[in-house]
C-alpha positions in Angstrom: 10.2 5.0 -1.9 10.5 6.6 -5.5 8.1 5.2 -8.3 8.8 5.7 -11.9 6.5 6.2 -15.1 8.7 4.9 -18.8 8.3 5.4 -22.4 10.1 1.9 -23.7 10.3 2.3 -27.3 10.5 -1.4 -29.2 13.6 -1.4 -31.4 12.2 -3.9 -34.0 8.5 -2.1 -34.4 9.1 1.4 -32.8 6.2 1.3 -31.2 5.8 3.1 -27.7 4.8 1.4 -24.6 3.8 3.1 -21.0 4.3 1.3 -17.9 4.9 2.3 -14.3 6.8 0.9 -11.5 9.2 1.2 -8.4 12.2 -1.0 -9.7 12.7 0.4 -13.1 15.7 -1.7 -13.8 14.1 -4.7 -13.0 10.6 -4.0 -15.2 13.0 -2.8 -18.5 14.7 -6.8 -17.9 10.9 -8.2 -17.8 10.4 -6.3 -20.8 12.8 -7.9 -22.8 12.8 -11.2 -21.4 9.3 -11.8 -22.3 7.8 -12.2 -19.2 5.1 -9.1 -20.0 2.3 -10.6 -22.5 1.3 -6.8 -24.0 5.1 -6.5 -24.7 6.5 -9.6 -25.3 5.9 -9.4 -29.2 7.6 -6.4 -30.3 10.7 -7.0 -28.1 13.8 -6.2 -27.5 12.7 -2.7 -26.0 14.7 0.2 -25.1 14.1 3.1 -22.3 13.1 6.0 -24.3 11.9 8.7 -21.3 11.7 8.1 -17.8 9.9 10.3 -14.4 10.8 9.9 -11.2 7.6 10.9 -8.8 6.8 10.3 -5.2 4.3 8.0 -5.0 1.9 5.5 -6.6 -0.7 7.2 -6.8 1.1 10.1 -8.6 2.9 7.8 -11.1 -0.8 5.8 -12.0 -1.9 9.5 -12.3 0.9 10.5 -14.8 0.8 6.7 -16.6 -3.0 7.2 -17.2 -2.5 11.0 -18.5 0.3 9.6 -21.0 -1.7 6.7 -22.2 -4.5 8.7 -22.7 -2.4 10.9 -25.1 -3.0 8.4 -29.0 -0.8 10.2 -31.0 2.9 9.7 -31.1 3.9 13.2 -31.4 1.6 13.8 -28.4 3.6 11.9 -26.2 6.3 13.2 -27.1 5.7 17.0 -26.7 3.9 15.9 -23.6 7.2 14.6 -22.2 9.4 17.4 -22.9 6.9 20.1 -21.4 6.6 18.1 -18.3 10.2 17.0 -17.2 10.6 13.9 -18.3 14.2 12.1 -18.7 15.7 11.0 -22.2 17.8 8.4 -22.0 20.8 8.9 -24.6 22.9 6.1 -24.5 22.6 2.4 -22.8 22.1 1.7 -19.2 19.2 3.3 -16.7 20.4 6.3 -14.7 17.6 6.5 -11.9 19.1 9.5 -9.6 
C-alpha cells in the first residue's frame, strides 16, 4: 500500500495545510466537505504538492519534517529539493 503526504493550499485564505494519508482522493473530498475541524474554516481547498512514499511510518516522518518547517517559503523550497509533485491543473494524478 502507497501512503501520501499533501500540501492543500485554501483558495479563500491561502493558507497551507499538511496532512497525510493512504486515499488521497478521498481526504482532499473531506477537506472540502467540512468534515476536518482544523480545516473546515478556510475551505474550499485545493491540492498544492503531493509525495507518494512507502509506508506510514515514512509519510508521519515526512508530515512531521514539513510541519515543522513555519515559514511559507520554507515549505516550499523544501518541496522542490525533495521530489514532491505540483499539481497544475484540477483533478489528483496519484501514479
Amino acid at each position: 500500500m502507497n501512503y501520501f503526504v499533501y500540501i492543500l493550499e485554501s483558495v479563500k485564505t491561502k493558507k497551507y495545510y499538511i496532512g497525510q494519508t493512504e486515499d488521497l482522493e478521498n481526504r482532499l473530498k473531506r477537506h472540502n466537505t467540512g468534515r476536518n475541524k482544523s480545516t473546515k474554516k478556510d475551505a474550499p481547498w485545493a491540492l498544492k504538492w503531493w509525495k507518494m512514499l512507502k509506508t506510514r511510518s515514512e509519510a508521519i516522518q515526512e508530515e512531521m519534517k514539513l510541519k515543522g518547517i513555519k515559514k511559507r517559503k520554507g515549505i516550499e523550497d523544501y518541496v522542490v529539493e525533495n521530489n514532491f509533485r505540483v499539481v497544475a491543473q484540477p483533478g489528483l494524478v496519484t501514479q
